[in-house]
TIDOLO-368733 format. One line per field, with one value per residue (C-alpha): residue number from 1; residue in three letters; x, y, z. Coordinates in steps of 0.05 Angstrom, whole numbers. Example, Ala and Ser with C-alpha at 12.3 -4.5 7.8 and 13.67 -1.06 7.14 Angstrom:
! TIDOLO-368733
marvo = (1; 2)
nulo = (ALA; SER)
c1 = (246; 273)
c2 = (-90; -21)
c3 = (156; 143)
***
This chain:
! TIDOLO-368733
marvo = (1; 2; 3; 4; 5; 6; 7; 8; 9; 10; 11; 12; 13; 14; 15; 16; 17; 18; 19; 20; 21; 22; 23; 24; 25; 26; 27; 28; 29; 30; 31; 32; 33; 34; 35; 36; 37; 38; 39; 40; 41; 42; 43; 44; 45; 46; 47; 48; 49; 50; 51; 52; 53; 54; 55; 56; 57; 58; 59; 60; 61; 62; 63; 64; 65; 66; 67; 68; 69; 70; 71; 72; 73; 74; 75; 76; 77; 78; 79; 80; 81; 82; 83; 84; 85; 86; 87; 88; 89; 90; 91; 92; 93; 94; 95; 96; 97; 98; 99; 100; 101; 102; 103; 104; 105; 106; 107; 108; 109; 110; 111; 112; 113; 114; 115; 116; 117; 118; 119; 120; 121; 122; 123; 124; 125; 126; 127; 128; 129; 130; 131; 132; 133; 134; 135; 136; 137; 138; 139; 140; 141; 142; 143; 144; 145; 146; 147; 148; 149; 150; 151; 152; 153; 154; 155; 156; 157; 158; 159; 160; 161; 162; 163; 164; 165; 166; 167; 168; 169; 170; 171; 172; 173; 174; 175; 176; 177; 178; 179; 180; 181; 182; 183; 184; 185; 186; 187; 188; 189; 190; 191; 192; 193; 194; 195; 196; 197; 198; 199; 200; 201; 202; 203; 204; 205; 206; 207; 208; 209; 210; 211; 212; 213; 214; 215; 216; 217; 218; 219; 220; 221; 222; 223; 224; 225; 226; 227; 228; 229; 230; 231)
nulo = (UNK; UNK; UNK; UNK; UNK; UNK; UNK; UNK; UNK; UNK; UNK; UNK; UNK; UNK; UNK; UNK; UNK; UNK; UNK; UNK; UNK; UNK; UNK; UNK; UNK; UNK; UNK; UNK; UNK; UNK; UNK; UNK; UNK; UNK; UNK; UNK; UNK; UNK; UNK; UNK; UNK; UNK; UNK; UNK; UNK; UNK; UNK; UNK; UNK; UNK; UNK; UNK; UNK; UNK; UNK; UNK; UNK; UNK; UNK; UNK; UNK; UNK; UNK; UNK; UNK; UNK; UNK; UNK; UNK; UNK; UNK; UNK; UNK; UNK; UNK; UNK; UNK; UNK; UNK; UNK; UNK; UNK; UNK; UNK; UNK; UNK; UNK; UNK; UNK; UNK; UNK; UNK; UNK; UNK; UNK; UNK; UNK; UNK; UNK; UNK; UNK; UNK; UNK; UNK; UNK; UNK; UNK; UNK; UNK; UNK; UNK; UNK; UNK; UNK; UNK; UNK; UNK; UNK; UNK; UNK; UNK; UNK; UNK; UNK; UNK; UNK; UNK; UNK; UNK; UNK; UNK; UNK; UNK; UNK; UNK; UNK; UNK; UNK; UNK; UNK; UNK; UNK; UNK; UNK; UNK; UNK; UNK; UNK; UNK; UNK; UNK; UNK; UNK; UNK; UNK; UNK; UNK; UNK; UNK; UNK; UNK; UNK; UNK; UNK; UNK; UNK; UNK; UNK; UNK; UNK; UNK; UNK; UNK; UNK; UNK; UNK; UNK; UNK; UNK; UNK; UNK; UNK; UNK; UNK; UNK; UNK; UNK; UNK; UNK; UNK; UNK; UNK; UNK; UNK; UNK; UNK; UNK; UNK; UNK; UNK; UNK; UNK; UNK; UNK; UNK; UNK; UNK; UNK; UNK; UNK; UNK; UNK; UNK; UNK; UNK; UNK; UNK; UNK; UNK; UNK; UNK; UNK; UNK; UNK; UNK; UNK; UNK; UNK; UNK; UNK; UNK)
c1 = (-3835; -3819; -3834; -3784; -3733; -3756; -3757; -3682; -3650; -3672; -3643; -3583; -3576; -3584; -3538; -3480; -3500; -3491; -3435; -3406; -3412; -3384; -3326; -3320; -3242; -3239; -3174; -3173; -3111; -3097; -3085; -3056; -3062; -3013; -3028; -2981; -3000; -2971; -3027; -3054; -3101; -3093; -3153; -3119; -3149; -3131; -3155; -3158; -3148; -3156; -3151; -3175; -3209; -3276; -3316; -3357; -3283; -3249; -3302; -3304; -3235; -3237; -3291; -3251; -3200; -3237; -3277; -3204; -3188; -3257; -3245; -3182; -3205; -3256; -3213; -3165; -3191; -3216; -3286; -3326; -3355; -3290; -3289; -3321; -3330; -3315; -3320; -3339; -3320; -3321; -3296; -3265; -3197; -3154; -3085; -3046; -2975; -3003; -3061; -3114; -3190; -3196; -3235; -3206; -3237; -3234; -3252; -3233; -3241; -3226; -3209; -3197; -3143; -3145; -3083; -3026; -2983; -3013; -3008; -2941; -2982; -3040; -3005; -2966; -3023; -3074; -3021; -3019; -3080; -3083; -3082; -3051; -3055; -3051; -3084; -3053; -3051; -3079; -3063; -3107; -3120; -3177; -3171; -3186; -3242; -3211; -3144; -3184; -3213; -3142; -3115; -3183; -3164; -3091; -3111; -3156; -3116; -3067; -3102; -3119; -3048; -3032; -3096; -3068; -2998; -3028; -3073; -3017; -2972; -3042; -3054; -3121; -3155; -3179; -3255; -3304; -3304; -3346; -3324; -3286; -3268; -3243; -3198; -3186; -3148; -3113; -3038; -3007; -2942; -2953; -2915; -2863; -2857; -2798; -2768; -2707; -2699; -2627; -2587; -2550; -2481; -2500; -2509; -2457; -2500; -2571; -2632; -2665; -2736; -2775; -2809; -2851; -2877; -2858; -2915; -2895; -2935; -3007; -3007; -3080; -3070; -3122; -3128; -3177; -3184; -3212; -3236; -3233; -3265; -3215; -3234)
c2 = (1261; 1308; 1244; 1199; 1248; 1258; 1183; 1179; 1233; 1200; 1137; 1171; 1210; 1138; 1101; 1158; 1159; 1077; 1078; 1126; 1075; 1023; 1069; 1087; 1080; 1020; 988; 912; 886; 817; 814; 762; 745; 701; 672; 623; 589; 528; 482; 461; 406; 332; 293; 215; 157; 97; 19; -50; -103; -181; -232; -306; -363; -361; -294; -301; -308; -258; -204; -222; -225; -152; -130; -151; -97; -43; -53; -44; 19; 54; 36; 65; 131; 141; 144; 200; 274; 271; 285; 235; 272; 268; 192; 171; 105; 118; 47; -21; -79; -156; -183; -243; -250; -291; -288; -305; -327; -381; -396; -388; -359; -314; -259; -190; -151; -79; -15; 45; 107; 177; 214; 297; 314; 375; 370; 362; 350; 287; 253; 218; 176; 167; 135; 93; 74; 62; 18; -29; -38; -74; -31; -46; 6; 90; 111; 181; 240; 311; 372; 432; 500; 509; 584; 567; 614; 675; 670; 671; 730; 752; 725; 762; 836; 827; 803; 865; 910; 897; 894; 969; 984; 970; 1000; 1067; 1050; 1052; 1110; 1157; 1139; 1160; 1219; 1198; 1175; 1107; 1095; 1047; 972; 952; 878; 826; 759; 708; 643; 627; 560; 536; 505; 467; 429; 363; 340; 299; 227; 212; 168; 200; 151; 143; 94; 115; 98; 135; 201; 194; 183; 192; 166; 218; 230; 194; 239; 203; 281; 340; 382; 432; 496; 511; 569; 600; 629; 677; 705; 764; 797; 870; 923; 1001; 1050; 1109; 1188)
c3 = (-5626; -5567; -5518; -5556; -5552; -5474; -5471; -5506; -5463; -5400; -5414; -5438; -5370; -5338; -5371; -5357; -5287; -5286; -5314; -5275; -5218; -5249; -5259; -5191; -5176; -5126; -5102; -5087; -5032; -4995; -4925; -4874; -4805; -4760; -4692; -4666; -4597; -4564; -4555; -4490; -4511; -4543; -4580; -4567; -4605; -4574; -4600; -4575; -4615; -4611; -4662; -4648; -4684; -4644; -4658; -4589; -4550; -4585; -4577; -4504; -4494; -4527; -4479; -4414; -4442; -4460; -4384; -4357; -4392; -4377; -4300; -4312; -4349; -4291; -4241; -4274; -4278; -4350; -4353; -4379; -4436; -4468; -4464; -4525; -4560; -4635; -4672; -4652; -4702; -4712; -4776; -4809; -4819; -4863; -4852; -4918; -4882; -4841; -4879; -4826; -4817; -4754; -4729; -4711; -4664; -4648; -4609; -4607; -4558; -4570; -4506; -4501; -4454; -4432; -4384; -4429; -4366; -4346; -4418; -4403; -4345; -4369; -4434; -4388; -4354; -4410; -4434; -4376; -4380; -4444; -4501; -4566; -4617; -4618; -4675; -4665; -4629; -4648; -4609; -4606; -4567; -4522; -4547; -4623; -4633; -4606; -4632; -4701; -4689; -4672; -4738; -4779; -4744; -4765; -4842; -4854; -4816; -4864; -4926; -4905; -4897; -4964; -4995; -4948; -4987; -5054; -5044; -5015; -5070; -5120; -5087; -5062; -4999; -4983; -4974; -4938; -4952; -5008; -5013; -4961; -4980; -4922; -4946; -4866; -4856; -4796; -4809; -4761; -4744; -4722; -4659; -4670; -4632; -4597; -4547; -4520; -4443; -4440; -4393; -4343; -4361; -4422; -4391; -4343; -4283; -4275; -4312; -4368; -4364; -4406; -4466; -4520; -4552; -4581; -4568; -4631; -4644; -4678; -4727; -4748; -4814; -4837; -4911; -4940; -5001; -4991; -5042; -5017; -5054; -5066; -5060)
***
């Protein structure tokens, strides 16, 4: 009998002393970090397409262009591990209109540029050379990885502003970290595509320089959910 009772009161004292824990007064806050950074890098996809009736011609015809824009690319400053081939296609074609089988072919190249200020020329130039399609253009910071770690400080240095906020306002202190959650995402606002060349007459004299981009601004965004213990 005297064991039970031994047996019962331990597990009583156990159970307070859990729960006790569990009821330790905690303090959960959101926090946000902002980096904004105008970027100094451009991912450009870039395609060359050809249509014809004879596969064989068309993919050669095709392969004299690309040949002209690689020549091209190695004679700018862009390293040539950020010349990449992305997709290679041959296909059949039917055009509905004019009631006709042909073949379409296609490649495209993804190129980094890590000068933004040659992009105008080298866009002029990749052009001359026989391209027919941009796919698009995506800009991007060679500083990515630390202006996240920026963006991480500011979120949690935050979040322990308001738990400080809170606490003050309790009458009680705020405590270590027990629990971080991190929702990081990366927002950005695209560049807008323009053409704003004027004539001269136009402007009254003088010829406008030509500008096909508007670079914009890339915002890293970082989110985190902390949870303070309070004393």
């Amino acid at each position: 009998m005297k064991k039970i009772i031994l047996i019962l009161a331990v597990m009583t004292a156990v159970a307070i002393q859990a729960q006790e824990k569990t009821l330790q007064p905690q303090i959960s806050v959101s926090g946000e970090g902002k980096v904004k950074v105008i970027p100094d890098e451009a991912i450009i996809s870039i395609a060359v397409e050809t249509k014809g009736e004879e596969s064989s011609k068309v993919k050669k015809e095709n392969d004299v262009v690309i040949d002209k824009v690689l020549k091209y690319l190695k004679t700018t400053k862009i390293n040539q591990k950020d010349i990449k081939t992305e997709r290679v296609s041959l296909y059949p074609h039917y055009d509905y209109q004019k009631k006709k089988n042909y073949f379409m072919a296609t490649q495209t190249i993804n190129i980094i540029l890590r000068d933004l200020s040659q992009y105008e020329i080298i866009m002029d130039e990749l052009v001359k050379t026989g391209i027919n399609r941009i796919n698009g253009v995506t800009f991007q910071s060679s500083q990515v990885e630390t202006l996240k770690s920026d963006a991480r400080k500011q979120a949690v240095a935050e979040a322990k502003k308001k738990a400080q906020d809170f606490a003050e306002a309790l009458g009680q202190k705020v405590g270590k970290a027990i629990l971080v959650s991190d929702n990081s995402q990366s927002y950005y606002n695209p560049p807008m595509f323009r053409n704003v060349a004027m004539a001269a007459d136009a402007m009254g004299g003088g010829v406008m320089e030509q500008e096909t981009i508007a670079i914009g601004e890339m915002e890293i965004r970082t989110n985190v959910n902390v949870t303070f213990i309070l004393e």
